[in-house]
N, C-alpha and C positions, 0 to 999 in steps of 0.2 A: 252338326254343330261346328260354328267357324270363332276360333278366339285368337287374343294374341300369343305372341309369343311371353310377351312379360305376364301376363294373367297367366300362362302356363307355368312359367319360372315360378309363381308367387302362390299357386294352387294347384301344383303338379298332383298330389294325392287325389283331388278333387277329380281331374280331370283323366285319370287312371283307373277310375271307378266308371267316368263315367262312357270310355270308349269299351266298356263290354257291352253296351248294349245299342252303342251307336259310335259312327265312325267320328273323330274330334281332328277338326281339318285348323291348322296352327299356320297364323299371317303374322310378317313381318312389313314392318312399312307400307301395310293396304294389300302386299302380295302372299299371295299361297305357297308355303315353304315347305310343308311338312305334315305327314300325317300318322294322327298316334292312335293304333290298332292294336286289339286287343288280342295275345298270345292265347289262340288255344287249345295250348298243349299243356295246360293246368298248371301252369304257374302264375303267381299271384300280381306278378309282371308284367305291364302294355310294353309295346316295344314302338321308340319312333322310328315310322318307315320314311326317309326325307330323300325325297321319294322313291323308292324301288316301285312306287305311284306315282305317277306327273299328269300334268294337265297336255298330251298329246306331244311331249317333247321326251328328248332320251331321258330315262334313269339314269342318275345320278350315283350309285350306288351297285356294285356289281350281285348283290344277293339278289337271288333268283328263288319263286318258290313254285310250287310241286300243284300239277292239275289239278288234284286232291285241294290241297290248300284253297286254289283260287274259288274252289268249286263252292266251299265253306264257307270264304268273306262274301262272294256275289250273293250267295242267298240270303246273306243276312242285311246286303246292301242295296236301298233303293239306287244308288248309283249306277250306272252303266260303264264298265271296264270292258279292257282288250286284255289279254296274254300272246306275247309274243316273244320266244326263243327263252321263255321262263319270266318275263318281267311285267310287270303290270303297267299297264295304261289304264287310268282314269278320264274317259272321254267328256271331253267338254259340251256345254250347251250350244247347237250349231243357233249360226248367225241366220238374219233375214235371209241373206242373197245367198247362204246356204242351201233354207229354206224353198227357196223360189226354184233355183237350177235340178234339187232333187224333185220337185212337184210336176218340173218341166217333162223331166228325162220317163219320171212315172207315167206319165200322161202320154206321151208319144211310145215309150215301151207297153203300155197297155192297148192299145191300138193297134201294135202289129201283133202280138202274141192273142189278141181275140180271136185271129185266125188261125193259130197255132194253139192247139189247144193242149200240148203233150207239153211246152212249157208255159212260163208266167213269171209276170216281172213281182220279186216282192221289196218290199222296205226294208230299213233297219227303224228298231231295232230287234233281230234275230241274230243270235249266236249260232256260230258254222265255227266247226271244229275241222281244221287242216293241219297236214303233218308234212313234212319236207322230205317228202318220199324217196329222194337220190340218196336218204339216209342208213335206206334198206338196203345198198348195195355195200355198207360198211359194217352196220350192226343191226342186229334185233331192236324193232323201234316198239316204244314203251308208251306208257298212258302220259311219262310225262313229257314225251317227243309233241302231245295233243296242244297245238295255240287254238285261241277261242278268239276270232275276230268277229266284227260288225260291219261290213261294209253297207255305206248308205244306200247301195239298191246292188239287186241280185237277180241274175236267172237260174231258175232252177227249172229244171225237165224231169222228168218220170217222179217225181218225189214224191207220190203218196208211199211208195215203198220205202221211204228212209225217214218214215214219220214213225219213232218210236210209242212203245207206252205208253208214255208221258207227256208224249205231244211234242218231241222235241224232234229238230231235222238234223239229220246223222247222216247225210250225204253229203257230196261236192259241188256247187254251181256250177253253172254253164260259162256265167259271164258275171265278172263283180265292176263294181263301179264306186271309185274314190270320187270325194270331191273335197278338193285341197281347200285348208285353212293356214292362215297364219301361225298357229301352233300344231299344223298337223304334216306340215310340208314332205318336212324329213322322214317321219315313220309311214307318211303312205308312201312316198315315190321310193321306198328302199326299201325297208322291212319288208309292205306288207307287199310290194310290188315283185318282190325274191319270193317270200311266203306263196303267194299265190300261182306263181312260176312253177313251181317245184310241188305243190300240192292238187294238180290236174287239172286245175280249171283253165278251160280253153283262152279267154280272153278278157283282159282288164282296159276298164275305159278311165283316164286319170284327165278327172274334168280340173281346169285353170279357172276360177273368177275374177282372179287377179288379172290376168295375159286376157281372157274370154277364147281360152284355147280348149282344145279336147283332144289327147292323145290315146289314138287305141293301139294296145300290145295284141298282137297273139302269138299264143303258146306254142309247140309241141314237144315232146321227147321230153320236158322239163324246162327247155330253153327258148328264148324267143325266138320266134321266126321271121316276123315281120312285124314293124311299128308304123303309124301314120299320124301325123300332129294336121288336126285341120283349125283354122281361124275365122276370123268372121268374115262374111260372105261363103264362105264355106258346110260341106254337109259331111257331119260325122258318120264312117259309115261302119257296119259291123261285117265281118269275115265271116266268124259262125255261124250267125244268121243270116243269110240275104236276104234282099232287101228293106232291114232293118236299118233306117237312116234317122237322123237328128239336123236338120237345120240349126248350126252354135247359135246362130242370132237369135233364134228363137230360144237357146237356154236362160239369154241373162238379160 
């Protein structure tokens, strides 16, 4: 449910009632300000989160809450969120040329790993729970050290074994793949690009559709080893896998 702010000021009761059982997203001047979630921890109280949820830009708000928690609102929300270092992201609807570069990247990661059958390129959206493992060497790491992100495409290897109960995948990818948005700039080439550093996966690809660039990290020890930014005319290539390559032109 999306209302104003004034219709909130003017029916605040109304709309207190009505985020127990769906999430009530509050605009000011056409834009998304805030979102009023329902507390449950039995009090008869919503609480506005403005935003310790954003639409793929920082919080605004230093309150952080607990994997528990997060675990609670996603299941009651058709929306798609991230958790990262305790804060929530509210992921936005990707755009066409979003669209297009992820469909590219699947399609040409599908083709080499037909031959590779021990891994496989998958989509988002799938939740992949990573922890910042250099953590362990300070303290006991906890369920709520657990972020839960989305990257729009993934390698995953031996994974039938980190396929839970439930059907959920409780392992680490091989190789994850950002693709940068206008509201996502900052939380993929930093959070999630540190996150993914520090939580074993060998190698991040951080596609440009802005630039029409493609920069690949790889990992080890936690820290990067080596980076490579290719352009157009250029062939993205992967370390991990050999040879696994991407013609850019042909992303966008």
């Amino acid at each position: 449910m999306q209302v104003t702010s004034t219709d909130v000021k003017n029916n605040f009761g109304k709309y207190l009632k009505a985020c127990k059982t769906e999430n009530v997203i509050i605009t000011k001047n056409g834009k998304r300000q805030a979102l009023l979630l329902f507390y449950p921890g039995g009090a008869e109280m919503g609480r506005v989160g403005e935003p310790s949820i954003t639409y793929g830009t920082h919080p605004q708000k230093e309150e952080r809450v607990t994997y528990r928690q997060f675990l609670e609102m996603t299941e009651k929300s058709d929306h798609r969120y991230e958790l990262i270092d305790g804060k929530v992201y509210l992921l936005a609807s990707p755009s066409f040329i979003h669209q297009k570069v992820v469909g590219n990247l699947h399609i040409a990661f599908w083709e080499y790993f037909k031959e590779h059958e021990d891994c496989g390129p998958f989509l988002s959206p799938l939740d992949i729970e990573l922890m910042h493992r250099p953590l362990a060497l300070l303290r006991e790491l906890t369920e709520d050290d657990i972020n839960v992100v989305q990257p729009d495409l993934m390698v995953l290897c031996d994974y039938e074994k980190d396929i839970d109960a439930s059907d959920k995948y409780k392992g680490t990818p091989s190789l994850a793949i950002e693709i940068l948005s206008p509201s996502s700039r900052s939380k993929d080439q930093i959070k999630k690009l540190d996150l993914y550093m520090e939580s074993g996966i060998d190698e991040c690809w951080i596609v440009d559709p802005s630039n029409h660039a493609v920069v690949v990290y790889v990992f080890r020890n936690h820290e990067i080893e080596e980076n490579a930014m290719y352009m157009r005319g250029q062939t993205a290539r992967s370390v991990r896998f050999p040879g696994l390559q991407v013609a850019v032109d042909a992303l966008f």
